[in-house]
C-alpha positions as CSV (number, residue, x, y, z in Angstrom):
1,X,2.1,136.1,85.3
2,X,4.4,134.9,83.3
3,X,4.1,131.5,81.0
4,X,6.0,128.6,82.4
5,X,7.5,128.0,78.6
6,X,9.1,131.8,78.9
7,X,10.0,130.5,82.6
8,X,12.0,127.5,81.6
9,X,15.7,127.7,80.2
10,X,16.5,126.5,76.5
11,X,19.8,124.9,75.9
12,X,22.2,127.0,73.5
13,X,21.6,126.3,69.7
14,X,24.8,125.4,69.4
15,X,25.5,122.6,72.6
16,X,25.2,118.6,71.0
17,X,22.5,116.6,72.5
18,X,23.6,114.8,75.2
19,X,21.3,111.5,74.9
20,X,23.3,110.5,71.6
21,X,26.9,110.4,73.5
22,X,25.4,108.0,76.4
23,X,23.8,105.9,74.1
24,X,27.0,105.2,72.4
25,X,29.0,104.4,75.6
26,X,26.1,101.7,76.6
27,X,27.1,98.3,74.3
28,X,30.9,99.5,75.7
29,X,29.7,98.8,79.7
30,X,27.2,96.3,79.9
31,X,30.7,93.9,77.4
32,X,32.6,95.2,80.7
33,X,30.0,94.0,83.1
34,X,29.3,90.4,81.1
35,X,33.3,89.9,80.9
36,X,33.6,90.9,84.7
37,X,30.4,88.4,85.6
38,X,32.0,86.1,83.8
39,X,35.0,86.4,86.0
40,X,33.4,86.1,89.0
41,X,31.3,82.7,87.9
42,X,34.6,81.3,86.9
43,X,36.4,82.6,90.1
44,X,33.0,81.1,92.2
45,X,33.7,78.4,91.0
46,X,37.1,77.8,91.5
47,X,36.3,78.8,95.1
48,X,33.8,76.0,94.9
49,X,35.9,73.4,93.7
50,X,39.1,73.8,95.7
51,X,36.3,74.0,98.8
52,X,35.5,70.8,97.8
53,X,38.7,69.5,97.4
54,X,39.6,71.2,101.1
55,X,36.4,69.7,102.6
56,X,37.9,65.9,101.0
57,X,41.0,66.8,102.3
58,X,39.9,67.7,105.7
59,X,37.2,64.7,105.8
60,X,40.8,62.5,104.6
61,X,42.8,63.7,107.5
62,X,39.9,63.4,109.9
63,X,39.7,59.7,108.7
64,X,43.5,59.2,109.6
65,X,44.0,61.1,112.8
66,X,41.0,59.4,114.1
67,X,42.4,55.8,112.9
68,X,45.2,57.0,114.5
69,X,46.5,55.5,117.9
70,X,48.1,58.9,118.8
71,X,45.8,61.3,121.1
72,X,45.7,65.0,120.4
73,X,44.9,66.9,122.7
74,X,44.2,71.2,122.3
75,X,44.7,72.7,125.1
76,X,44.6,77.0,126.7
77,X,46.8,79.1,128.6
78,X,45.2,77.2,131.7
79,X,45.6,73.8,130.8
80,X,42.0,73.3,129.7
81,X,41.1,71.1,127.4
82,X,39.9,72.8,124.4
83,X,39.4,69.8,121.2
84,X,40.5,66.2,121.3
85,X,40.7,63.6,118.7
86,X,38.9,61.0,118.8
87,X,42.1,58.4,120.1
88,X,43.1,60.8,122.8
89,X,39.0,59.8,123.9
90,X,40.0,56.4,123.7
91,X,42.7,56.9,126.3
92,X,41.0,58.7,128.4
93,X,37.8,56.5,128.6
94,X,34.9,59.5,127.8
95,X,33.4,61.1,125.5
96,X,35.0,64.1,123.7
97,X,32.0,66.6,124.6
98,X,32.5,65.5,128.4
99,X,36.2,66.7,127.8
100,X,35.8,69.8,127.4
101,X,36.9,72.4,129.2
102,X,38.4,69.7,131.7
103,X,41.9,70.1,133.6
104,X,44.1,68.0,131.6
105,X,46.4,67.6,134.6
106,X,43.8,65.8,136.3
107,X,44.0,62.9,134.3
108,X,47.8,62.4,135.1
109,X,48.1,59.9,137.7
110,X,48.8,61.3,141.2
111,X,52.3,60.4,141.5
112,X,53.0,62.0,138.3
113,X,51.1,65.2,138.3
114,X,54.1,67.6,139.9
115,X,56.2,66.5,136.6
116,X,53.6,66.9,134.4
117,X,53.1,70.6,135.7
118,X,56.9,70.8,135.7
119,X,57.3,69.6,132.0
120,X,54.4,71.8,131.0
121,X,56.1,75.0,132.5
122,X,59.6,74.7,130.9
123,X,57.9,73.6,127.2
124,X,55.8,77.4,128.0
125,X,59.4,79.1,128.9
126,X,60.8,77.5,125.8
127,X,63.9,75.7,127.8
128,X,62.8,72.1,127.1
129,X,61.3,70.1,123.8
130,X,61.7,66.3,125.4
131,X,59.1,63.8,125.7
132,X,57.9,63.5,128.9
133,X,57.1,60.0,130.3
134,X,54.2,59.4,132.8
135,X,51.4,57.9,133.3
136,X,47.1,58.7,132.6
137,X,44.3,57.2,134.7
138,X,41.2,57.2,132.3
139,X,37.5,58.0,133.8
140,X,37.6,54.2,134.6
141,X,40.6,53.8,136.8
142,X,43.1,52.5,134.3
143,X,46.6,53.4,134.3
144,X,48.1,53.7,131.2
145,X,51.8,54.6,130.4
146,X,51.8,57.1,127.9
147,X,54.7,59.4,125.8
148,X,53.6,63.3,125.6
149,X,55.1,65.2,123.1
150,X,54.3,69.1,123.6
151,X,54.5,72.3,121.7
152,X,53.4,76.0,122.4
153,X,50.2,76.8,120.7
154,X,50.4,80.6,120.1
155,X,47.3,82.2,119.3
156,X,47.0,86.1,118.1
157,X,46.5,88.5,121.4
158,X,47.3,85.7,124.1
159,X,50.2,86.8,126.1
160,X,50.1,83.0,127.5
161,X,50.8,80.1,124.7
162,X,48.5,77.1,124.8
163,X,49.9,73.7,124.5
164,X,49.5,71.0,121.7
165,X,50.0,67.8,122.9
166,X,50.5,64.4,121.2
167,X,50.0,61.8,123.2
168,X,50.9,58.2,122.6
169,X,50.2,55.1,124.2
170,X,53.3,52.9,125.5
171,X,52.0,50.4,128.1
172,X,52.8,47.3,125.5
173,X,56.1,48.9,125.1
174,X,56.8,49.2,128.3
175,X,55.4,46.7,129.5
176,X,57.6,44.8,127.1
177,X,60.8,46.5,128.3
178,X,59.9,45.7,132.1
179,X,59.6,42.0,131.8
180,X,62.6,42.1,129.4
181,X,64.5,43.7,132.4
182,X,63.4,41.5,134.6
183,X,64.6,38.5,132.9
184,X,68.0,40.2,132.2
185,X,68.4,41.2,135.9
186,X,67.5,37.3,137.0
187,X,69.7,36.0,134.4
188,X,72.5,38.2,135.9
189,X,71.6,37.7,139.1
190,X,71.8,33.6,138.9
191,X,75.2,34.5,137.2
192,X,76.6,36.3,140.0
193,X,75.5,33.9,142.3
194,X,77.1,31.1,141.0
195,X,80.1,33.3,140.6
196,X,80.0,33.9,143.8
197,X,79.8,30.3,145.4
198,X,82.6,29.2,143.2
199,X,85.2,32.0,143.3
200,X,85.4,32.8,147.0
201,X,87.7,31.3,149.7
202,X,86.5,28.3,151.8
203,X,86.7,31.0,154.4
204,X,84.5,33.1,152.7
205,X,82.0,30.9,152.1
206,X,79.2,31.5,154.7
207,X,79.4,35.3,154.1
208,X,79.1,34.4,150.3
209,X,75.7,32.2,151.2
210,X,74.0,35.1,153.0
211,X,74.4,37.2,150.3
212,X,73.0,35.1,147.9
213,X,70.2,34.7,149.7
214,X,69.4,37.7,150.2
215,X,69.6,38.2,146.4
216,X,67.4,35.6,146.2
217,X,64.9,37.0,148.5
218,X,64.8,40.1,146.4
219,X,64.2,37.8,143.1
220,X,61.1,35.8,145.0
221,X,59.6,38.9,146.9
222,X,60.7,36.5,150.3
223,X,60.9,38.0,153.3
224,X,63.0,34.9,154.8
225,X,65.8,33.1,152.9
226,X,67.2,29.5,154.7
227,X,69.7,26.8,154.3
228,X,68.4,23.8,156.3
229,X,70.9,20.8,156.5
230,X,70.7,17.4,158.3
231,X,73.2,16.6,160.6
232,X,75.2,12.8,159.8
233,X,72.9,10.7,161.5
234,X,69.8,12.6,159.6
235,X,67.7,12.7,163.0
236,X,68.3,16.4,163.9
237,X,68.8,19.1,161.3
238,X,69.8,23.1,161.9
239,X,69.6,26.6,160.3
240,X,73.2,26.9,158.9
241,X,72.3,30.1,156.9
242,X,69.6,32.8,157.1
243,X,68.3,36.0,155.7
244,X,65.7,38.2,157.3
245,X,64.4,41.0,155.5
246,X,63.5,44.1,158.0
247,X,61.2,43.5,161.1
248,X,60.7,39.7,160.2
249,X,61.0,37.3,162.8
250,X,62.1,33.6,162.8
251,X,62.3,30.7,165.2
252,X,66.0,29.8,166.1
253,X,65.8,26.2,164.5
254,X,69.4,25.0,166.1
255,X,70.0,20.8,166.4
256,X,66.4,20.2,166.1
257,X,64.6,16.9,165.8
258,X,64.0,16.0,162.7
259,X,60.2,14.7,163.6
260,X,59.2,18.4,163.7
261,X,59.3,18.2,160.2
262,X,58.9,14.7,159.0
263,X,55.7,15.5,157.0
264,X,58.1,18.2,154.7
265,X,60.8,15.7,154.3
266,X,58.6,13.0,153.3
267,X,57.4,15.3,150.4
268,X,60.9,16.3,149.6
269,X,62.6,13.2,149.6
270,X,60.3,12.6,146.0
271,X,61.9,15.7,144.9
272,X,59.3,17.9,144.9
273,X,59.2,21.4,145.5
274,X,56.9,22.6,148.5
275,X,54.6,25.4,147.1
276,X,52.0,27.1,148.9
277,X,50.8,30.7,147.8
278,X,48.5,31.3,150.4
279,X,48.6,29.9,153.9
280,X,45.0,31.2,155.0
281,X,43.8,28.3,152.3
282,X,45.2,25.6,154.1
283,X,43.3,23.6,156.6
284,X,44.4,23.4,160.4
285,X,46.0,20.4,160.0
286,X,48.0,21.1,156.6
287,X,49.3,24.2,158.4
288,X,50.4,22.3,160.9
289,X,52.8,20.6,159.3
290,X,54.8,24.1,159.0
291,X,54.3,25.3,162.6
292,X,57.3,26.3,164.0
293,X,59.3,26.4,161.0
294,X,58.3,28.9,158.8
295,X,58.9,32.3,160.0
296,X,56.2,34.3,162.5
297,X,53.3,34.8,160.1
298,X,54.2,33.4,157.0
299,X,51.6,34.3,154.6
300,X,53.5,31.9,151.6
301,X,56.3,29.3,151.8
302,X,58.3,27.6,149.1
303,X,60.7,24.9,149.8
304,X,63.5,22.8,148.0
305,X,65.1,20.0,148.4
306,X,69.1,20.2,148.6
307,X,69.9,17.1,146.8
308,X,73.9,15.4,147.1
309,X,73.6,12.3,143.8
310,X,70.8,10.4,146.0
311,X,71.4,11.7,149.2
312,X,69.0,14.8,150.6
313,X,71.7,16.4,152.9
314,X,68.8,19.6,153.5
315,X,66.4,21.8,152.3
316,X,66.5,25.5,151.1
317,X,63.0,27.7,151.4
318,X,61.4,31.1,151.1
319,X,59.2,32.7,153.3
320,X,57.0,35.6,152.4
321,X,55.4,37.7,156.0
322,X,54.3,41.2,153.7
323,X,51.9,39.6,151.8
324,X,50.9,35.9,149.6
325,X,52.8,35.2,146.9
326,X,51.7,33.6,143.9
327,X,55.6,31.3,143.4
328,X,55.6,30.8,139.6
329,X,57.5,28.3,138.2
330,X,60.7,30.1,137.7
331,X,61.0,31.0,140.9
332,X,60.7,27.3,142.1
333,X,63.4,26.5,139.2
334,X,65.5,29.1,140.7
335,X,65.1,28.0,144.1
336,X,66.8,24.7,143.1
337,X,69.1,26.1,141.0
338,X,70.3,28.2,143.9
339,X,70.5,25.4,145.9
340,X,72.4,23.2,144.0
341,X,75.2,25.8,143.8
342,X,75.5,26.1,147.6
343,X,75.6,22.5,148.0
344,X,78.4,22.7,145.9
345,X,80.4,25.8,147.5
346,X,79.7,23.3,150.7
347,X,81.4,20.1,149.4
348,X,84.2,22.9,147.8
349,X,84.5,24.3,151.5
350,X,84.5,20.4,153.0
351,X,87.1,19.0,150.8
352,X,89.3,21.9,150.9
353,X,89.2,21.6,154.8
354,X,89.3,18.0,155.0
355,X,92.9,16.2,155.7
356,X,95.5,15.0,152.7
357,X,93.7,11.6,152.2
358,X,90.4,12.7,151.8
359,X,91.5,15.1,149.6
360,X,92.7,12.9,147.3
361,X,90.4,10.3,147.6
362,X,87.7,12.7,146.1
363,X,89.6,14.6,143.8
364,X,91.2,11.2,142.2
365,X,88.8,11.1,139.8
366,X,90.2,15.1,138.5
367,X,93.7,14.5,139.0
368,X,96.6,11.5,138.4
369,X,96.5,9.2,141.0
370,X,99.0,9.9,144.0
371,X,101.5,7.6,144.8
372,X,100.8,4.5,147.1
373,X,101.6,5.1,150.8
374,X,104.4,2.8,152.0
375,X,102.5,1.2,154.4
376,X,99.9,0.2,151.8
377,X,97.0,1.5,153.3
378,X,94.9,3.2,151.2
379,X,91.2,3.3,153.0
380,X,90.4,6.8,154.4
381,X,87.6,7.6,156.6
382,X,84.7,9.8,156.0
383,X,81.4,10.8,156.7
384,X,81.0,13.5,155.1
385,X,79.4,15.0,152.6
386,X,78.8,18.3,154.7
387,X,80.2,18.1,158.6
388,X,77.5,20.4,160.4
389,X,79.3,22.2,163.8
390,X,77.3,22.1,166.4
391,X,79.5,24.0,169.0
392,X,80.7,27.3,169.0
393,X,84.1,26.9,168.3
394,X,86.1,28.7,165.8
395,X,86.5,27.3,163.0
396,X,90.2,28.5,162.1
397,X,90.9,28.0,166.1
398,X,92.4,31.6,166.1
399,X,91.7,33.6,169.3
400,X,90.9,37.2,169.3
401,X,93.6,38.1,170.7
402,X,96.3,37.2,168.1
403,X,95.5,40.4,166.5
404,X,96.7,43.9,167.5
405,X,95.2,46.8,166.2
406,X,95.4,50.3,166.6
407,X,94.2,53.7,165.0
408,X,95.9,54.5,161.8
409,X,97.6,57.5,161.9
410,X,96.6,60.8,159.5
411,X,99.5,60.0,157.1
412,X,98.5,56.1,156.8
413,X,97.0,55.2,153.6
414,X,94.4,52.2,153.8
415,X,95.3,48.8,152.2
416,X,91.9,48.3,151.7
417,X,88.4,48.7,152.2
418,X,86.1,46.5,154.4
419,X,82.4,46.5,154.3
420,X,80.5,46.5,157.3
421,X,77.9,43.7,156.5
422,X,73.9,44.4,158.1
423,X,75.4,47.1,160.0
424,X,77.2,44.5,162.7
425,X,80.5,43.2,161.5
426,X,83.1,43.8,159.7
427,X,85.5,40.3,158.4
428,X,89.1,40.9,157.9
429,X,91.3,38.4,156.5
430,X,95.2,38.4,156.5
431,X,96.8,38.8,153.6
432,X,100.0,36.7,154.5
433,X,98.2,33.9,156.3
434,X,94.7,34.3,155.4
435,X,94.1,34.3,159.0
436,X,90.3,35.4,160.1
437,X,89.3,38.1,162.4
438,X,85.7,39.6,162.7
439,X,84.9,43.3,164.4
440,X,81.6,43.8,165.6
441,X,80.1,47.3,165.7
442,X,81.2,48.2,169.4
443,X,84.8,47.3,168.6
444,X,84.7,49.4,165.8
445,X,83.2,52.5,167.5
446,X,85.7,52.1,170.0
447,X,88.7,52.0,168.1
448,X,87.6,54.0,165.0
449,X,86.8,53.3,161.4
450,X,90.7,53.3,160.2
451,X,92.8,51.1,161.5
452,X,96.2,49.7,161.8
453,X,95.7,45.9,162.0
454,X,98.7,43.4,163.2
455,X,98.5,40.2,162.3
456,X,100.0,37.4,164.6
457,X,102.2,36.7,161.9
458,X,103.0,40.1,162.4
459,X,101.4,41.1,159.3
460,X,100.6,45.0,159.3
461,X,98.2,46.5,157.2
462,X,95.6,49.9,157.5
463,X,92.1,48.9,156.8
464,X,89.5,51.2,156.0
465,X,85.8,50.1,157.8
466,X,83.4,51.6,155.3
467,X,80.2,52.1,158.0
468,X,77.7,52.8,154.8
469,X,75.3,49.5,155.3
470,X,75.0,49.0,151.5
471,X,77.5,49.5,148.2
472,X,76.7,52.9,147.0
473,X,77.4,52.9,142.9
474,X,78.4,55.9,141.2
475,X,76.2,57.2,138.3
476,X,75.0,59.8,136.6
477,X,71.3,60.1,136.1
478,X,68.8,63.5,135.4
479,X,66.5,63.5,138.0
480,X,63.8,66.4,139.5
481,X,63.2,67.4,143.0
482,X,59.8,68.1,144.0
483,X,58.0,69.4,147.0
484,X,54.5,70.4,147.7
485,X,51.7,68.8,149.2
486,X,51.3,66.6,146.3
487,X,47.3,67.4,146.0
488,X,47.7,67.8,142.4
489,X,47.8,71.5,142.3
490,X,50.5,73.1,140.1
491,X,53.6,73.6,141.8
492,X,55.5,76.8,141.8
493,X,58.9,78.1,140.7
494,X,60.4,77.0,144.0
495,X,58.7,73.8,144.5
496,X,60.8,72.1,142.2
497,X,64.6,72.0,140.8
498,X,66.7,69.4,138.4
499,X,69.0,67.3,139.8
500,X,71.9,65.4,138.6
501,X,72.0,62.2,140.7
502,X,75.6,61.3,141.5
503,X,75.4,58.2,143.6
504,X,72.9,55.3,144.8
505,X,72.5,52.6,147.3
506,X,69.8,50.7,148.2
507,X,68.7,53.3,151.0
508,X,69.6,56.4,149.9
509,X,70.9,59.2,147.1
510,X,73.7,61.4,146.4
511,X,72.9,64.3,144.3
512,X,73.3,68.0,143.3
513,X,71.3,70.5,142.9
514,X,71.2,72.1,139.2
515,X,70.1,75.7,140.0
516,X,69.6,78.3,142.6
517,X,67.2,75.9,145.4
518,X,69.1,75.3,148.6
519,X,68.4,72.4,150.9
520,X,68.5,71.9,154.9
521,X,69.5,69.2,156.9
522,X,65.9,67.3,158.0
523,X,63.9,68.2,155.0
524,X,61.5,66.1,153.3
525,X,60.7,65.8,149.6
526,X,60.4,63.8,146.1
527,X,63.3,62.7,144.3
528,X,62.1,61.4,140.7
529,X,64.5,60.0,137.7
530,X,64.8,57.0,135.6
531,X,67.8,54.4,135.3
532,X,70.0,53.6,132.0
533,X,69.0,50.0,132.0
534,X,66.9,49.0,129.0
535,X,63.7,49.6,130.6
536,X,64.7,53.1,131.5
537,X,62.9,52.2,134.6
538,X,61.7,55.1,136.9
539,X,62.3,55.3,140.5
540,X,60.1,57.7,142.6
541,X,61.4,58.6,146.5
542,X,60.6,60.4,149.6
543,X,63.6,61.0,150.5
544,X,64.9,62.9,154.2
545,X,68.1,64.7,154.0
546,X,70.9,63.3,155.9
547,X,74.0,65.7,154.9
548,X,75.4,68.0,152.6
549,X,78.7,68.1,151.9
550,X,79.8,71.0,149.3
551,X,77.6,70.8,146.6
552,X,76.4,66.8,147.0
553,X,73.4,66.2,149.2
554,X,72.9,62.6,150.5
555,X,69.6,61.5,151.3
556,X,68.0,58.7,153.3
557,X,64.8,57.1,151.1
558,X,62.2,56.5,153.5
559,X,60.5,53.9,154.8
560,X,61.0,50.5,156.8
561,X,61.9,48.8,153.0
562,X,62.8,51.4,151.0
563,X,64.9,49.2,148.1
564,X,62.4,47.8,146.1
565,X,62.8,45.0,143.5
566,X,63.9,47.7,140.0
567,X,66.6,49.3,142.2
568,X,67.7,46.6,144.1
569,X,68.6,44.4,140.9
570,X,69.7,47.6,139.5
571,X,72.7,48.2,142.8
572,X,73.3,44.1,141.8
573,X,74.4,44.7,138.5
């Protein structure tokens, strides 16, 4: 057996000893490894400082965005909401853990929920970076008109982006807009009407009166618009001028006695306005007093007096049948307004009728005296102001039958264009003579809708009959079509198309279709845009297609009052 110490192997005389070499390497690394942990201290704490000065940063912008009245809203490829600021809470009325994971698009309002799907799909496609305008309903019930700005939120791996939206609140904008509207439109409105009453003919003058009445239905939410005047001995009084909105029924108040309503005239010979908001407060006996007068289930009434200097000579009112109206005092200040100018266009109307004499005895006070007869008498007659006509008896004295009329041939270009007013008669007027002559609907059907009129003056002129029942204004307004259900699912690719709207009346659309969608006869759907006034007011429509005609399709808005107070003041102006 051998010894282990002839067993192990004995380095070579001549090899260095290894331990030496090591030993002088060591001061060398643990400098390197002091310098290096040394760097990373110094680099720890850089990344613990700018850390901090991230975590102030983000605490700072957290601090503003939640002082911030602009909502932000995160949402994923299925319209989910994913984060919320705290504002965006705020609109919505909950908290922001009970938003989570929530459809966004329930929170638009129902009537507004196509468009927001709509917007949301052509921000996702890229073809579209507008605000969109609508409006939220919060956990509570509150509307609220908002602004949403939207952007793509692309996330690594998503082949769908999510959307970032920034939603602002605009309901004390808009609000402020709307009654700024409003008061331009009425200031317009009282414009035209006074216009009106003073610029057309004495023959004119009972077509001009409906028409402002009507406008001044629209302005006061009436349903019924009158003129009221006394007869000259002031015991019987008659409905000279009406307008009915659609379905509303009146009584036919012709040469009544003026004890029917002695309790209102009482009232109105003080100069008071007759107010009453609500007829259901009003005892038996104070309803009484407007029994057959008012129209068939008036819910509200306001009244005026028509005032001559001293002399009452009648009274204008408003009648509301939908529903009670609160009458604030502009519309009472209206009322009379209104009134005063049709007394006016009346006298106009009366003296301009009235014989030489009169004439100058009323205007002497506007023009040099005339010359004194030879005879010396200067004392006219007159019991004017305002002659009511109690029989039916023209008052030109021109029979029907002084006027020929034929149909205008292909080649015949019209003279101009007459109106065919609530869908019954058309008034045409000679231009030569001024001579009156009014076609009712059946004479129109029968002999067509261009004409070749003959004056008995023999006069000729071709008149065009337009049969539309409103003025139809041209324009040129952005505008969506929708269709669906409208149960607040997301529409698809065919539910909806832009429009350019062409044309508008107060009962229906012109527009054309922008794109590939194609549109029957009969079909029903939504037509959405909003107006160039100041208020950029929106207007909403089921609308029924009525024709198409190349590329324009007009359609019919439904519903038994389909112009409502925004578009009618918008056709006025």
């Amino acid at each position: 057996m051998k010894n282990l110490s002839e067993t192990t192997a004995m380095p070579p005389k001549n090899d260095p000893d290894p331990m030496p070499a090591a030993a002088d390497h060591l001061p060398t690394t643990v400098a390197d490894l002091s310098q290096r942990n040394n760097e990373l201290e110094a680099f720890n704490r850089a990344l613990i400082a700018e850390r901090e000065r991230m975590q102030d940063q983000l605490e700072e912008t957290s601090r503003l965005l939640n002082a911030a009245t602009t909502g932000l809203f995160s949402l994923d490829k299925t319209g989910l909401i994913e984060s919320v600021n705290a504002p965006g809470a705020r609109l919505l009325a909950a908290d922001t853990a009970f938003l989570q994971k929530k459809p966004f698009g329930h929170f638009i309002a129902p009537e507004d929920q196509a468009l927001f799907y709509i917007h949301r799909s052509r921000i996702g496609a890229g073809t579209v970076n507008t605000p969109l305008d609508v409006k939220l309903k919060s956990q509570t019930g509150e509307y609220r008109s908002v602004r949403i700005h939207a952007q793509p939120l692309n996330r690594p791996g998503q082949h769908l982006p999510g959307l970032l939206l920034a939603v602002e609140d605009t309901t004390d904008t808009h609000r402020a807009l709307e009654q700024l509207q409003a008061k331009t439109d009425l200031v317009r409105m009282i414009f035209s009407i006074i216009d009106d009453l003073a610029a057309w003919s004495a023959a004119d003058i009972d077509t001009a009166i409906g028409f402002c009445l009507e406008k001044l239905g629209l302005a006061t939410f009436a349903d019924r618009v009158y003129v009221c005047l006394f007869h000259t001995q002031k015991t019987r009084f008659s409905v000279t001028h009406e307008w009915l909105g659609n379905h509303i029924t009146a009584p036919h108040l012709q040469n009544m006695n003026i004890r029917t309503i002695l309790p209102i005239v009482r009232r109105l010979k003080k100069r008071q306005v007759v107010s009453v908001a609500d007829m259901a407060t009003l005892t038996s006996v104070e309803r009484g007093d407007f029994d057959g007068f008012q129209a068939i289930d008036a819910k509200a009434l306001l009244i005026a007096p028509l005032f001559c200097g001293r002399q009452l000579l009648g009274i204008i009112g408003c009648d509301a049948v939908r529903q009670p109206v609160d009458w604030s005092a502009e519309n009472r200040r209206m009322l009379s307004l209104v009134g005063g100018a049709i007394v006016g266009a009346l006298l106009r109307r009366q003296t301009e009728n009235s014989a030489e004499g009169v004439q100058a005895q009323l205007l002497r006070f506007f023009e040099p005296p005339a010359a004194v007869p030879p005879d010396g008498n200067t004392s006219y007659e007159y019991e004017g102001p305002i002659e009511i006509i109690d029989d039916e008896t023209d008052q030109n004295g021109t029979p029907a039958t002084d006027w020929r009329f034929q149909e205008a041939g292909a080649d015949d270009t019209p003279d101009r264009t007459l109106p065919l007013k609530d869908g019954q008669f058309a008034h045409l007027a000679c231009r030569s003579c001024n001579r009156q002559r009014r076609l009712d609907i059946s004479e129109i059907r029968a002999l067509g809708s261009c004409l070749k009129a003959t004056c008995v003056c023999n006069t000729t002129m071709v008149v065009k009959i337009e049969l539309r029942r409103g003025v139809r204004k041209t324009v040129h307004l952005d505008g969506v079509l929708i269709r669906g259900s409208g149960d607040g699912r997301m529409p698809m690719a065919d539910d909806w198309c832009r429009i350019e709207v062409l044309n508008l009346s107060r009962r229906g659309v012109g527009f054309k279709i922008v794109g590939s969608q194609t549109v029957s006869e009969g079909n029903r759907f939504q037509v959405k845009f909003n107006l160039d006034n100041t208020a950029r007011s929106t207007i909403q429509k089921t609308v029924v297609v009525r024709s198409i005609s190349g590329s324009t399709v007009g359609c019919q808005f439904e519903g038994d009052d389909p112009c409502d107070v925004t578009l009618g003041f918008y056709m006025m102006n």
